[in-house]
Phi, psi and omega in degrees: 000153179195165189219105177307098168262136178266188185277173197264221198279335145319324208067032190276151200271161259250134194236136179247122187267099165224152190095212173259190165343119177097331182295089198235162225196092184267154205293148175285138191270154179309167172289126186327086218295111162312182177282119188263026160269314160302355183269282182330296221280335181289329174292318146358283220271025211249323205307293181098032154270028135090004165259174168248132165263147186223111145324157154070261207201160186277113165284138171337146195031035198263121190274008157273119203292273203274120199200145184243129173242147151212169167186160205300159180246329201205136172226149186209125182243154197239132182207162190294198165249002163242339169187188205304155193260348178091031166186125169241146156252112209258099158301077162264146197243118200257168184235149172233132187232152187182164185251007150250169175263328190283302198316333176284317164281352164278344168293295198294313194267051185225304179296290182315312164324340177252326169235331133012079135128013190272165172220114245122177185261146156232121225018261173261022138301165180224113137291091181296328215216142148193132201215157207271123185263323171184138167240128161205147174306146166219110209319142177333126175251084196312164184289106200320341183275350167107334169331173172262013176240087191272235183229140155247172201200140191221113183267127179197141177253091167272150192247120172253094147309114180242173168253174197181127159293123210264117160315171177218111186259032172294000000 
């Protein structure tokens, strides 16, 4: 049997109570949190939504008609009344692009389903959080050659809670 006690009024940190009386334990810590932007593309590229993910941008002439970029909009890093708190929040705006309108939106709702409420690691990161913040249509871009087969593009934003190795400001 064991029992999570959290820290008291101090801020001493959390005790695992196993055995018997007196038998205290500090929690085992998390893994050293990776680069989360390599964590996102590898749980991405891990998903099977049946696309090429692009960090950032679609590099120039790349002739895949249907595809998702993204890339951050915003950052908030959270902190104590003494440091950094070991946690940011991330805004990102994923683009889902295809030369249909419905395939961009069977694209949109395929990346929510993967991320849309998740919580959990992606790769050595710890995501407490992650929600879906706004989707919009973004007008039809027709071909610079003047063809009809341009791009539609569907825009959605999620706010990504992490964990982070936390600075020190001694």
């Amino acid at each position: 049997m064991s029992l999570l006690l959290t820290g008291g009024l101090l801020g001493s940190p959390p005790y695992l109570l196993t055995g018997g009386l007196g038998s205290f334990a500090p929690p085992t810590p998390d893994p050293t949190p990776g680069i989360f932007e390599e964590d996102l593309l590898a749980y991405l590229s891990a998903q099977g939504l049946g696309v090429d993910i692009y960090p950032g941008h679609i590099p120039q002439g790349d002739e895949t008609p249907d595809a998702i970029s993204y890339f951050a909009v915003e950052e908030e890093p959270y902190y104590t009344m003494a440091r950094a708190a070991g946690l940011t929040a991330r805004v990102y705006q994923f683009s889902t692009w295809s030369t249909s309108y419905l395939t961009t939106v069977q694209l949109e709702r395929s990346l929510r389903a993967v991320l849309h409420g998740f919580r959990g690691y992606m790769g050595t990161t710890k995501v407490s959080s992650c929600r879906l913040q706004q989707c919009l249509d973004l007008p039809y871009e027709p071909n610079i050659d003047g063809t009809d087969a341009g791009t539609y593009q569907r825009a959605v934003e999620y706010r990504i809670a992490f964990k982070e190795t936390a600075p020190t400001f001694d």
